[in-house]
mmCIF file as gemmi writes it, N, C-alpha and C atoms, coordinates in Angstrom:
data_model
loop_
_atom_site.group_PDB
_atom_site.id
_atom_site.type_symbol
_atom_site.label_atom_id
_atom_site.label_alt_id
_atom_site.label_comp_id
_atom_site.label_asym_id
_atom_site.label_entity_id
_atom_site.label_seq_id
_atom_site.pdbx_PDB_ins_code
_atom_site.Cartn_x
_atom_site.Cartn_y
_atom_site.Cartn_z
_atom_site.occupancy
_atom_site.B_iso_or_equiv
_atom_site.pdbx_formal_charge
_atom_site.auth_seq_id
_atom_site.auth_asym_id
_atom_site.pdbx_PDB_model_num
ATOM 1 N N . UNK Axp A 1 ? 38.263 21.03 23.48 1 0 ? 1 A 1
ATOM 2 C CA . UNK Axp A 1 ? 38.715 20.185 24.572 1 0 ? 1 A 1
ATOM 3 C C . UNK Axp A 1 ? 38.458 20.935 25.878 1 0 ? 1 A 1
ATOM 4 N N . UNK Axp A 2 ? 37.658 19.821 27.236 1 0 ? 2 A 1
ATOM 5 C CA . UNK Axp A 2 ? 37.816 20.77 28.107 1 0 ? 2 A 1
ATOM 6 C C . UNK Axp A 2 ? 38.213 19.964 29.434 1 0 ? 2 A 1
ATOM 7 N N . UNK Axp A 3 ? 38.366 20.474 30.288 1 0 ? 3 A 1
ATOM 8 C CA . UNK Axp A 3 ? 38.619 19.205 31.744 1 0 ? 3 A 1
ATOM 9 C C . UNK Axp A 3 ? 37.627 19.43 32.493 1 0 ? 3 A 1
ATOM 10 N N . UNK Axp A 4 ? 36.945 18.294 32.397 1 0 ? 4 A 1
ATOM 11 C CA . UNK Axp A 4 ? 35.702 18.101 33.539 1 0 ? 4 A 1
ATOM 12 C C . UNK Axp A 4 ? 35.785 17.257 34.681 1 0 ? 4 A 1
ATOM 13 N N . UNK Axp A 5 ? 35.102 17.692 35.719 1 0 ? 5 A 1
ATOM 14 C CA . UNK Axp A 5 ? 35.326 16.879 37.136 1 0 ? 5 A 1
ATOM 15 C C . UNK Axp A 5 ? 33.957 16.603 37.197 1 0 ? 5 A 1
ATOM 16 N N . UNK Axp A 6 ? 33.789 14.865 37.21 1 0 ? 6 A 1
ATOM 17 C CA . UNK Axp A 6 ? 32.704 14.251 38.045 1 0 ? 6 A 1
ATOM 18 C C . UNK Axp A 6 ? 33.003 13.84 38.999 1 0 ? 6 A 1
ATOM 19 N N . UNK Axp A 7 ? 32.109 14.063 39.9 1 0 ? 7 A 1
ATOM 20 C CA . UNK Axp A 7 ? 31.588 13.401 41.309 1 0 ? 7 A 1
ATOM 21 C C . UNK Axp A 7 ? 30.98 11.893 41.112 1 0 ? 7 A 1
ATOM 22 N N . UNK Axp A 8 ? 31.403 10.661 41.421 1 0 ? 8 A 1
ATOM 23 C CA . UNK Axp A 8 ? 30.187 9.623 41.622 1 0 ? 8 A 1
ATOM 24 C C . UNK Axp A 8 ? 30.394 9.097 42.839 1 0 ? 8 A 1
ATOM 25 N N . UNK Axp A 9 ? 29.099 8.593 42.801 1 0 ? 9 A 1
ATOM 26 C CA . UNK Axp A 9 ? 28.592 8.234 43.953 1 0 ? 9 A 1
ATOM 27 C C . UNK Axp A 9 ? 27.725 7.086 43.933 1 0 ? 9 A 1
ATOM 28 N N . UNK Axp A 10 ? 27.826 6.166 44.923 1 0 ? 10 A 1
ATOM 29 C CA . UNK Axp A 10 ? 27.458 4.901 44.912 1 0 ? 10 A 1
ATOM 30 C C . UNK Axp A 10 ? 28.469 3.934 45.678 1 0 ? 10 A 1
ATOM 31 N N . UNK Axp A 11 ? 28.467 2.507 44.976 1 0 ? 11 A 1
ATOM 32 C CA . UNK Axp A 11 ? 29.53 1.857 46.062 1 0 ? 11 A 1
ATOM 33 C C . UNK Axp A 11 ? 30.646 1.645 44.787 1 0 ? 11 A 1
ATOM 34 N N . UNK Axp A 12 ? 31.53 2.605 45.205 1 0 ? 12 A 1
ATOM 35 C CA . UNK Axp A 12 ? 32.614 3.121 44.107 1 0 ? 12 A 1
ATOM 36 C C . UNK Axp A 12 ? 34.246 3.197 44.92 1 0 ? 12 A 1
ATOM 37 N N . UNK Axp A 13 ? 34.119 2.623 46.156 1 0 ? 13 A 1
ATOM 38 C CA . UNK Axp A 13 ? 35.767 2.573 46.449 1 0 ? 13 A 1
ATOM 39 C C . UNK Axp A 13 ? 35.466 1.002 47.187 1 0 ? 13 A 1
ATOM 40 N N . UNK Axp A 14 ? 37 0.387 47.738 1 0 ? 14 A 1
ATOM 41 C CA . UNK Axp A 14 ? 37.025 -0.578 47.746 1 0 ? 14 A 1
ATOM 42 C C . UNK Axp A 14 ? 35.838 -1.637 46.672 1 0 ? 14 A 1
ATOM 43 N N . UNK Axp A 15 ? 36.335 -1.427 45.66 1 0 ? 15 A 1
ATOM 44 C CA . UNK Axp A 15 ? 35.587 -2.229 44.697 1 0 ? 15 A 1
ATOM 45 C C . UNK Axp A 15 ? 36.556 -2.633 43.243 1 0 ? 15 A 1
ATOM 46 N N . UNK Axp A 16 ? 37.353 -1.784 43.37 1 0 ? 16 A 1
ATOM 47 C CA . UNK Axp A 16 ? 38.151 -1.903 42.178 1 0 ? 16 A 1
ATOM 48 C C . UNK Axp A 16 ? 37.722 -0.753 41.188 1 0 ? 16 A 1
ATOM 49 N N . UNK Axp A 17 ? 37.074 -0.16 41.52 1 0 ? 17 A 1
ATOM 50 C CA . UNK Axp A 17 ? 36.068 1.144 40.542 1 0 ? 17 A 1
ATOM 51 C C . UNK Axp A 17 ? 37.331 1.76 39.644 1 0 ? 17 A 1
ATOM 52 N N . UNK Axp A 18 ? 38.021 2.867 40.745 1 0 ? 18 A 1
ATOM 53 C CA . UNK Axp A 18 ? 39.536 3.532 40.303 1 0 ? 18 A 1
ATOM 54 C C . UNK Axp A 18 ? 40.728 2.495 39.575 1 0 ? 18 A 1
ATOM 55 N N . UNK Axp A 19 ? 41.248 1.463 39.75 1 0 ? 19 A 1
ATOM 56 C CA . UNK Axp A 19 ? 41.67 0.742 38.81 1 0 ? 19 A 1
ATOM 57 C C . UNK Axp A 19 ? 41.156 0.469 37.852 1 0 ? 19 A 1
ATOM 58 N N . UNK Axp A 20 ? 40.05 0.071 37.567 1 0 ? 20 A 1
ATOM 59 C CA . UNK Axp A 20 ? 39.413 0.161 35.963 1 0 ? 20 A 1
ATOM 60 C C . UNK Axp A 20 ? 38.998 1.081 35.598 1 0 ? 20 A 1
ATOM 61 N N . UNK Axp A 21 ? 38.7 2.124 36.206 1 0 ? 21 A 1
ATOM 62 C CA . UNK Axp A 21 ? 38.687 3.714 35.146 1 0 ? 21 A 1
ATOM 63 C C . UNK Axp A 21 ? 40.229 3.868 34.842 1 0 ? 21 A 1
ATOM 64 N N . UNK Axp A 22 ? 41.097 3.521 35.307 1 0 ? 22 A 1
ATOM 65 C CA . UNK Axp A 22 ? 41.986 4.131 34.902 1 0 ? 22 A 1
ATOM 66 C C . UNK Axp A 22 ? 42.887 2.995 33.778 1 0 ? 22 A 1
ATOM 67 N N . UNK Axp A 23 ? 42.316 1.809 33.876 1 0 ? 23 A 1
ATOM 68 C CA . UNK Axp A 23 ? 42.731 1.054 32.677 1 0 ? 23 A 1
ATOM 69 C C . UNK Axp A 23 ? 42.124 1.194 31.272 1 0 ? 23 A 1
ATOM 70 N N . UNK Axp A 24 ? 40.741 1.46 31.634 1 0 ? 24 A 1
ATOM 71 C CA . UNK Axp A 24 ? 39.977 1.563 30.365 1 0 ? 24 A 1
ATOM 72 C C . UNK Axp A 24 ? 40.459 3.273 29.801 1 0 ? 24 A 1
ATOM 73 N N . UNK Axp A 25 ? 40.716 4.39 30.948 1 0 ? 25 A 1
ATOM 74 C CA . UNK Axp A 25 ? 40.833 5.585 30.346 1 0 ? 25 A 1
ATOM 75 C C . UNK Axp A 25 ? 42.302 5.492 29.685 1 0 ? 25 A 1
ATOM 76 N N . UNK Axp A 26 ? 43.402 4.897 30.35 1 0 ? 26 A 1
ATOM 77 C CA . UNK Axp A 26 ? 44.857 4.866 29.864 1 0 ? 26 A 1
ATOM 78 C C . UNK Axp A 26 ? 44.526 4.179 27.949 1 0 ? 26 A 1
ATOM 79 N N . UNK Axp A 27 ? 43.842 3.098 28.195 1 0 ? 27 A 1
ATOM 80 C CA . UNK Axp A 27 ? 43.68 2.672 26.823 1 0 ? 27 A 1
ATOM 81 C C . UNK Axp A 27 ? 43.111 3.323 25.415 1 0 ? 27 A 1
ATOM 82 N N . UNK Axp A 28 ? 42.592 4.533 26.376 1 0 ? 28 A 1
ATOM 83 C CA . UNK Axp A 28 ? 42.001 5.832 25.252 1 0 ? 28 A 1
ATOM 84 C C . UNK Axp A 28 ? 42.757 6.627 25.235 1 0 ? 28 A 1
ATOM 85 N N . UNK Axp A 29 ? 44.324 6.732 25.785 1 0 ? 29 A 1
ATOM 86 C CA . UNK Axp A 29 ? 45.338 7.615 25.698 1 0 ? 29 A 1
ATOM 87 C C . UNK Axp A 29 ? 44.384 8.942 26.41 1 0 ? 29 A 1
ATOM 88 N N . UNK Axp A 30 ? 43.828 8.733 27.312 1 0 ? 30 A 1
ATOM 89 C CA . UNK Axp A 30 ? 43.284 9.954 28.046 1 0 ? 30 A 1
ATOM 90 C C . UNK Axp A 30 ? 44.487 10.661 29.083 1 0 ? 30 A 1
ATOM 91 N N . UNK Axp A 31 ? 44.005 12.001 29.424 1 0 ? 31 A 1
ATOM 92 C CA . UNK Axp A 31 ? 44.828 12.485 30.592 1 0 ? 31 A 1
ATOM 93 C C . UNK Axp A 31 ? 43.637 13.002 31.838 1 0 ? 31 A 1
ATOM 94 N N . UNK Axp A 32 ? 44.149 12.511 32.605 1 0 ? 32 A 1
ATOM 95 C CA . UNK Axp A 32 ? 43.394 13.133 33.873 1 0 ? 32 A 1
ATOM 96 C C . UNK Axp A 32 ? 43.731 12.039 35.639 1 0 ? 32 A 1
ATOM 97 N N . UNK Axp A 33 ? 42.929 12.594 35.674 1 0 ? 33 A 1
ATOM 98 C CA . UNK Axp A 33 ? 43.22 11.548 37.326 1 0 ? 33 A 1
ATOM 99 C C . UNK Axp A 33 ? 42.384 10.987 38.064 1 0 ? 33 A 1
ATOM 100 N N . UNK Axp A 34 ? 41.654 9.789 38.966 1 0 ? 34 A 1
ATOM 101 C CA . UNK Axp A 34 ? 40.835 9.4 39.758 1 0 ? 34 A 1
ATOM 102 C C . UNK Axp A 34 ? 41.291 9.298 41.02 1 0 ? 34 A 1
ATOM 103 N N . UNK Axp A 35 ? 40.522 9.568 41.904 1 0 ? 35 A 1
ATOM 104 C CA . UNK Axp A 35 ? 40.807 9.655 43.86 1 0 ? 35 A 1
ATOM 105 C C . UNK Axp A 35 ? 39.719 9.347 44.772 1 0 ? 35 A 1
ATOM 106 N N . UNK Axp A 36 ? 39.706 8.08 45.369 1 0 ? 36 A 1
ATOM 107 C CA . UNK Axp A 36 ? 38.747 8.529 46.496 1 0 ? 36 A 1
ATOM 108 C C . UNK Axp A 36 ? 38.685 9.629 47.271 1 0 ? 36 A 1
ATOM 109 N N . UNK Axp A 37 ? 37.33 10.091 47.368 1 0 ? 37 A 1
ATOM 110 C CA . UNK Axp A 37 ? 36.78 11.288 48.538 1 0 ? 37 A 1
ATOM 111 C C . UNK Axp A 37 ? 36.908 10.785 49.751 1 0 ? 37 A 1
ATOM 112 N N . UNK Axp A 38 ? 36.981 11.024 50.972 1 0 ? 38 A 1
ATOM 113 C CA . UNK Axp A 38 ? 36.66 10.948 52.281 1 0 ? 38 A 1
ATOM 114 C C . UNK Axp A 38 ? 34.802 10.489 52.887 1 0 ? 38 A 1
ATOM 115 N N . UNK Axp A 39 ? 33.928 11.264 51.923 1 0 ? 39 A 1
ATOM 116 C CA . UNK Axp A 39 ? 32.887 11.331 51.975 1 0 ? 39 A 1
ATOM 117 C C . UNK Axp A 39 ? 32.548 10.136 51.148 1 0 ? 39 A 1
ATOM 118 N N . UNK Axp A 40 ? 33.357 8.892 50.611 1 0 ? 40 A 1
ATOM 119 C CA . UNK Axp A 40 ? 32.354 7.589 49.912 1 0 ? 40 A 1
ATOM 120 C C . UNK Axp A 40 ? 32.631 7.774 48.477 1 0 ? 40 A 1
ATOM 121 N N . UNK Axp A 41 ? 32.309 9.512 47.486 1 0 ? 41 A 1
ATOM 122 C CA . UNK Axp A 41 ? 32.636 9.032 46.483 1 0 ? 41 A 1
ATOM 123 C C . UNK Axp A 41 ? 33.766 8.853 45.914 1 0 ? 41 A 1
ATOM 124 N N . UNK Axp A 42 ? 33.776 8.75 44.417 1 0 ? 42 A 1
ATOM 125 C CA . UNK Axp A 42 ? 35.126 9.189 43.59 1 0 ? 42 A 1
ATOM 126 C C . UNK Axp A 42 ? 35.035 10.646 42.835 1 0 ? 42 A 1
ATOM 127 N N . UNK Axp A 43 ? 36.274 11.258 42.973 1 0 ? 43 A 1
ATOM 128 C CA . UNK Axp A 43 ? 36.494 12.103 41.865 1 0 ? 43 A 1
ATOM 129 C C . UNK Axp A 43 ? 37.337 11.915 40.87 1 0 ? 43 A 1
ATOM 130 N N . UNK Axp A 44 ? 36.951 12.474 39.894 1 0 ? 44 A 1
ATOM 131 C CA . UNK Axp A 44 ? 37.708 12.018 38.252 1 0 ? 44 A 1
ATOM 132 C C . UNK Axp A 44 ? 37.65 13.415 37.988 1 0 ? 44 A 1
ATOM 133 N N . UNK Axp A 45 ? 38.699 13.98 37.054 1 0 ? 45 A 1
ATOM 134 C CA . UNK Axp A 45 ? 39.138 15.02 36.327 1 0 ? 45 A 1
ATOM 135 C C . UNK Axp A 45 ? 39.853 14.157 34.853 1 0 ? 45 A 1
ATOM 136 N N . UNK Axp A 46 ? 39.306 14.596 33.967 1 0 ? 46 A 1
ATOM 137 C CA . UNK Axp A 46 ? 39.962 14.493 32.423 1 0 ? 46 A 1
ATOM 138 C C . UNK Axp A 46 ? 39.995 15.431 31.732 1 0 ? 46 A 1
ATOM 139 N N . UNK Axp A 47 ? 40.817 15.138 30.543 1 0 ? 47 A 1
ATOM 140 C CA . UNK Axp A 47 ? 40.656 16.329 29.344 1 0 ? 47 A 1
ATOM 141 C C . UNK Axp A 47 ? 39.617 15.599 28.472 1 0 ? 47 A 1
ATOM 142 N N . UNK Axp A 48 ? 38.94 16.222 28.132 1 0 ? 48 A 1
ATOM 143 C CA . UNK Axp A 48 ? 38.185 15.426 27.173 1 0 ? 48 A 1
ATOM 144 C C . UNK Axp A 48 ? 37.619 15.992 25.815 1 0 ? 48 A 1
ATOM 145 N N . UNK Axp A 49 ? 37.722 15.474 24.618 1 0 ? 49 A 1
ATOM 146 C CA . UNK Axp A 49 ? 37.511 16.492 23.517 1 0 ? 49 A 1
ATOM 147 C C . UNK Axp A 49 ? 35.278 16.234 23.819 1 0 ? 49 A 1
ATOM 148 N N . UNK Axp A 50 ? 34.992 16.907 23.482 1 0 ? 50 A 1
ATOM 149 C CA . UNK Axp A 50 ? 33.504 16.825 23.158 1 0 ? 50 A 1
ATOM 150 C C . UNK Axp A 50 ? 33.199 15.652 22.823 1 0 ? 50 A 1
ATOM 151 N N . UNK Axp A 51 ? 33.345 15.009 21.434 1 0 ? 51 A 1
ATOM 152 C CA . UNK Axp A 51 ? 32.433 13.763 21.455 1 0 ? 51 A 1
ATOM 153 C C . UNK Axp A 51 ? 33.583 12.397 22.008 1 0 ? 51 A 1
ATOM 154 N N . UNK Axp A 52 ? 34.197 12.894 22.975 1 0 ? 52 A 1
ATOM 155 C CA . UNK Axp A 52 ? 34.417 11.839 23.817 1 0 ? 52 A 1
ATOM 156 C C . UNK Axp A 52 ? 33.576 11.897 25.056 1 0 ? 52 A 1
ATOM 157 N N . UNK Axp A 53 ? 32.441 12.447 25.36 1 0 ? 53 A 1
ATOM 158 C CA . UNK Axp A 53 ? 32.685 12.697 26.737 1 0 ? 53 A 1
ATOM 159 C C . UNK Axp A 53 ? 31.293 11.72 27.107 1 0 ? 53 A 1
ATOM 160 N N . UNK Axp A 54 ? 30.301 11.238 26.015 1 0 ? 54 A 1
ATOM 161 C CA . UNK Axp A 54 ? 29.084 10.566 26.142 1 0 ? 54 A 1
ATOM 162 C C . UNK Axp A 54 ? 29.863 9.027 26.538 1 0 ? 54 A 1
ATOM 163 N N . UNK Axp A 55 ? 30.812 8.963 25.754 1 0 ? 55 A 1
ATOM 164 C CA . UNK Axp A 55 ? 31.408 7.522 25.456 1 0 ? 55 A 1
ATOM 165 C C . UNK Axp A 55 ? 32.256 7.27 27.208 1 0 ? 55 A 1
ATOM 166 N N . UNK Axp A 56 ? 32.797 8.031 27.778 1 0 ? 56 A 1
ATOM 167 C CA . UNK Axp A 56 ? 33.649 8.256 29.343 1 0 ? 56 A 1
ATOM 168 C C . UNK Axp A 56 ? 32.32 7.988 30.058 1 0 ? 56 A 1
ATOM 169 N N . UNK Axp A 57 ? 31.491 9.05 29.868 1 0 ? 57 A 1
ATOM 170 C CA . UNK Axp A 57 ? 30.293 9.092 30.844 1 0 ? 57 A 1
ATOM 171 C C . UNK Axp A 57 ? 29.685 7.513 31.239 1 0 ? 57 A 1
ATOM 172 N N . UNK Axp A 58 ? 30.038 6.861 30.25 1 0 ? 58 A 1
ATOM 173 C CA . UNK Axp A 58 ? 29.288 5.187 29.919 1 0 ? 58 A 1
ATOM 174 C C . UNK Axp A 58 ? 30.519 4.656 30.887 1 0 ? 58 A 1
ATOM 175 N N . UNK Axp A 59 ? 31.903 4.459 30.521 1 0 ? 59 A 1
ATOM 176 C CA . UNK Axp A 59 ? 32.86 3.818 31.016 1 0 ? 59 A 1
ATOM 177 C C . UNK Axp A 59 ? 32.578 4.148 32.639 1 0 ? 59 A 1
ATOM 178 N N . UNK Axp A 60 ? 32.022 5.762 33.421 1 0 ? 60 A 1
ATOM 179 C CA . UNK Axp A 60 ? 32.328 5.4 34.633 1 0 ? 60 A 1
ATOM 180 C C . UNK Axp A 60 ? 30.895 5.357 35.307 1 0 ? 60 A 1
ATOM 181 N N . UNK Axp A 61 ? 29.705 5.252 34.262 1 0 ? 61 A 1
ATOM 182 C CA . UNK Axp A 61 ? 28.85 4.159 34.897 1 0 ? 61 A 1
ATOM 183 C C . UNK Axp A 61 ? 28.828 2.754 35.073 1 0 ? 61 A 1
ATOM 184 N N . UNK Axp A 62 ? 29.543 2.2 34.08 1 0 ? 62 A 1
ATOM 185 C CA . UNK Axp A 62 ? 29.908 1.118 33.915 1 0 ? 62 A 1
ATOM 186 C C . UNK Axp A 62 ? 30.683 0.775 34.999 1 0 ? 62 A 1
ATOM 187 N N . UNK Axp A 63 ? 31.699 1.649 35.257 1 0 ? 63 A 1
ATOM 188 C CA . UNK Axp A 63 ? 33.077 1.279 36.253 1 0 ? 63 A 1
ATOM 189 C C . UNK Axp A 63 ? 33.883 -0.464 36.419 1 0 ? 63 A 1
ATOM 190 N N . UNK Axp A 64 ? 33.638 -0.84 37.757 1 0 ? 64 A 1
ATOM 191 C CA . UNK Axp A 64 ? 34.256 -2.512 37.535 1 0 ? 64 A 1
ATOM 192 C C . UNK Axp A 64 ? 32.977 -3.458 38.316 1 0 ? 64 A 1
ATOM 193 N N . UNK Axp A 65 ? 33.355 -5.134 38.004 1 0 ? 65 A 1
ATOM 194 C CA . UNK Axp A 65 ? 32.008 -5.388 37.945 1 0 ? 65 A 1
ATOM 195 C C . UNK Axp A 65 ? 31.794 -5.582 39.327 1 0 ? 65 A 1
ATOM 196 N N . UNK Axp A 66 ? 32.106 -5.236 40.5 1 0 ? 66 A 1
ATOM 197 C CA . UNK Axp A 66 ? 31.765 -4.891 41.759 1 0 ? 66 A 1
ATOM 198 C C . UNK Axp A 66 ? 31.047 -3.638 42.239 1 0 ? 66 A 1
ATOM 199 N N . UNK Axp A 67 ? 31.117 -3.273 41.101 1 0 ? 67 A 1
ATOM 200 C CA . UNK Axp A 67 ? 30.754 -1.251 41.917 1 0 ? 67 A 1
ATOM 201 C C . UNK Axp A 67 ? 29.169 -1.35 41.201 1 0 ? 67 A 1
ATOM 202 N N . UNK Axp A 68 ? 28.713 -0.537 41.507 1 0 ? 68 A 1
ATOM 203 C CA . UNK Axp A 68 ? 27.966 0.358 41.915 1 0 ? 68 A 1
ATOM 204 C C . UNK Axp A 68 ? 27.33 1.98 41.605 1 0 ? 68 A 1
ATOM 205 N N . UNK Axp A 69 ? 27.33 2.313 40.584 1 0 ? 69 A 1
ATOM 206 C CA . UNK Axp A 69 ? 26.739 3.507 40.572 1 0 ? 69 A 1
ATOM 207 C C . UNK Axp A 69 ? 25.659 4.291 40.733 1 0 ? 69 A 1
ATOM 208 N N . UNK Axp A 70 ? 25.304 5.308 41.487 1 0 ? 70 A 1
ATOM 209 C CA . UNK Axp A 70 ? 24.434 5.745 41.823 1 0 ? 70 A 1
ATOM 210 C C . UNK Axp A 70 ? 23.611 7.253 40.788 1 0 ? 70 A 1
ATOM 211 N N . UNK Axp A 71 ? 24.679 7.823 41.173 1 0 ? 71 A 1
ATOM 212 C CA . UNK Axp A 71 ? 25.167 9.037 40.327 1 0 ? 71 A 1
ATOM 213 C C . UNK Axp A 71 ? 26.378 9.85 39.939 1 0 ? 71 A 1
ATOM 214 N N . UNK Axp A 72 ? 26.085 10.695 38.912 1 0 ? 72 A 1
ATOM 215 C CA . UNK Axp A 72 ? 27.472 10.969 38.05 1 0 ? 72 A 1
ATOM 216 C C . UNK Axp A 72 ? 27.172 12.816 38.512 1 0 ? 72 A 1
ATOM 217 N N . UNK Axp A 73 ? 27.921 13.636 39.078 1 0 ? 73 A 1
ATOM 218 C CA . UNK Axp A 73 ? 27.737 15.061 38.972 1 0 ? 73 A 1
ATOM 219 C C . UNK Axp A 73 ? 29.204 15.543 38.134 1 0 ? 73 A 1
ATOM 220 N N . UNK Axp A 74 ? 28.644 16.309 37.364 1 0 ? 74 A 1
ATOM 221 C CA . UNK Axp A 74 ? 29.625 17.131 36.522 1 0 ? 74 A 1
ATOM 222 C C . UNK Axp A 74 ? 29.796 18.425 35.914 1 0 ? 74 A 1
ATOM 223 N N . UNK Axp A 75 ? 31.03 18.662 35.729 1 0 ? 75 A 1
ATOM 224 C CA . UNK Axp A 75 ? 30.984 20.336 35.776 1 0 ? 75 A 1
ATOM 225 C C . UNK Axp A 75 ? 31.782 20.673 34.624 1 0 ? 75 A 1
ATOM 226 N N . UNK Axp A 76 ? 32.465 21.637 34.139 1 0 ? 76 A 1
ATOM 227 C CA . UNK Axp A 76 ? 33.616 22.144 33.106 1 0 ? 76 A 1
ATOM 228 C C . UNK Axp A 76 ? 34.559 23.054 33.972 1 0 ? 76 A 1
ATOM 229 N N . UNK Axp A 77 ? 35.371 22.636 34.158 1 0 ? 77 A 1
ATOM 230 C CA . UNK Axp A 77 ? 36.618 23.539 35.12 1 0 ? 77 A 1
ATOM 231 C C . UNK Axp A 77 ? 36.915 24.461 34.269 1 0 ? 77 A 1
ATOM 232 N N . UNK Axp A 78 ? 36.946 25.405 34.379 1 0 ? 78 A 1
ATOM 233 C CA . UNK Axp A 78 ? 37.391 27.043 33.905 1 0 ? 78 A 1
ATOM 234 C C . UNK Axp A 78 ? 38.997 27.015 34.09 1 0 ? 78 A 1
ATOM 235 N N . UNK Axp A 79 ? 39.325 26.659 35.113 1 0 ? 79 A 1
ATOM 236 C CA . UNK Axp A 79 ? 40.754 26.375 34.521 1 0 ? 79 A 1
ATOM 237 C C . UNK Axp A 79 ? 41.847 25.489 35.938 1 0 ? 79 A 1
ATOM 238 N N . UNK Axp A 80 ? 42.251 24.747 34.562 1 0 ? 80 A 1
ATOM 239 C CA . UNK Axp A 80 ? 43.427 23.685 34.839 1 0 ? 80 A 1
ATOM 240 C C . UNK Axp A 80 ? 44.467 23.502 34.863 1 0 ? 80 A 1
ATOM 241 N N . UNK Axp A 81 ? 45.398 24.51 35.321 1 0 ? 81 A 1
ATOM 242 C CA . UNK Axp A 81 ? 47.187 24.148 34.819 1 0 ? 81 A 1
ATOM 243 C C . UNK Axp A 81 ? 47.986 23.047 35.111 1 0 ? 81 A 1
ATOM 244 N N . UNK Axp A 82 ? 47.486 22.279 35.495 1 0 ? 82 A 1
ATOM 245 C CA . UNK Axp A 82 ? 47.938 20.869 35.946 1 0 ? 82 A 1
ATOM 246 C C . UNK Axp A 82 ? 48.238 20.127 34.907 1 0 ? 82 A 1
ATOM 247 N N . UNK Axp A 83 ? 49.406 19.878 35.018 1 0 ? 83 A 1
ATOM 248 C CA . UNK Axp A 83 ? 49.816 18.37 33.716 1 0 ? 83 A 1
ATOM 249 C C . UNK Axp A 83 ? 49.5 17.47 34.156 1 0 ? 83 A 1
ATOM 250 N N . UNK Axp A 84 ? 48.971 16.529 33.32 1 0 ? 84 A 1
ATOM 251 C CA . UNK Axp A 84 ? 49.115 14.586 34.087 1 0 ? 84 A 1
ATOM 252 C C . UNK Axp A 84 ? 49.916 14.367 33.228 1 0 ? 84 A 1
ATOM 253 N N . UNK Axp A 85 ? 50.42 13.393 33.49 1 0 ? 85 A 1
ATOM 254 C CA . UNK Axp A 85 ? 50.869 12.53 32.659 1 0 ? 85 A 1
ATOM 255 C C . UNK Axp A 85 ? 50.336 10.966 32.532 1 0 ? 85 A 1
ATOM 256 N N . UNK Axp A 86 ? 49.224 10.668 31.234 1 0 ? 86 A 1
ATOM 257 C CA . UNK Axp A 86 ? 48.538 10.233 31.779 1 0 ? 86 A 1
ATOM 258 C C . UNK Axp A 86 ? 47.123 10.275 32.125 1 0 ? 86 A 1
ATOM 259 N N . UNK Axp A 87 ? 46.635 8.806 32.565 1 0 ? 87 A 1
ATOM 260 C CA . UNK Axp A 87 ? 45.362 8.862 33.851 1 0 ? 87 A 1
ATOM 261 C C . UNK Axp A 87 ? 46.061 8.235 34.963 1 0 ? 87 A 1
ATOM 262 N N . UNK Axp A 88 ? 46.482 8.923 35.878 1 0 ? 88 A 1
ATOM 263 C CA . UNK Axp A 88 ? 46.737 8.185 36.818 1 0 ? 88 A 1
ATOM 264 C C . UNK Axp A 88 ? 45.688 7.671 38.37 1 0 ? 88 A 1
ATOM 265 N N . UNK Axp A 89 ? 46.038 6.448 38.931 1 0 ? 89 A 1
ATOM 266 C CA . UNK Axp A 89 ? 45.56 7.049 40.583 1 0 ? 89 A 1
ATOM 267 C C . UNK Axp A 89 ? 45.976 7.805 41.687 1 0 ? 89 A 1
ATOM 268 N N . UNK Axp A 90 ? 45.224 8.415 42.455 1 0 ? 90 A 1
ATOM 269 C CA . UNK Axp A 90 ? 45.896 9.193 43.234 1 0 ? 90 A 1
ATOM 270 C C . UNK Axp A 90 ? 45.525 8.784 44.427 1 0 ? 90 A 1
C-alpha cells in the first residue's frame, strides 16, 4: 500500500470533477482527499494498494461528465502521517 498524489489538469474544477471522485472513491471504501489548486488543477492524495491504482487512474480520467482531462502527474509520497477519514473534499 502506498499514498500517491496526482496532479490533473484540464477543465477539472467548477465541473463537478471533485464531487464525483469522491463518490466513486468513497464507494471503494478508499482513504484520501481531493482539492482544487489555485493554478486550475486538482490534487488527489490516496492510499492505494497496487492493483488498485490502474483501476483509480481510469476513475480520475474519467472524472464527471463535464470535465475534462488533460493530464494525470503522479508520484509515491515517502511519507504520510495524516489520517483521513475517508475520501473527503477539501
Amino acid at each position: 500500500m502506498h499514498t500517491y498524489r496526482f496532479l490533473v489538469s484540464g477543465k477539472v474544477q467548477n465541473v463537478g470533477y471533485r464531487k464525483a471522485i469522491q463518490q466513486m472513491a468513497s464507494l471503494g471504501q478508499l482513504q484520501g482527499y481531493i482539492k482544487n489548486l489555485n493554478d486550475g488543477r486538482v490534487e488527489v492524495v490516496a492510499f492505494l494498494y497496487d492493483d488498485q491504482l490502474e483501476d483509480f487512474l481510469t476513475m480520475l480520467k474519467n472524472g464527471s461528465p463535464l470535465s475534462q482531462v488533460e493530464s494525470i502527474e503522479q508520484e509515491i509520497l515517502e511519507e504520510d502521517d495524516l489520517l483521513y477519514d475517508g475520501f473527503e473534499i477539501r
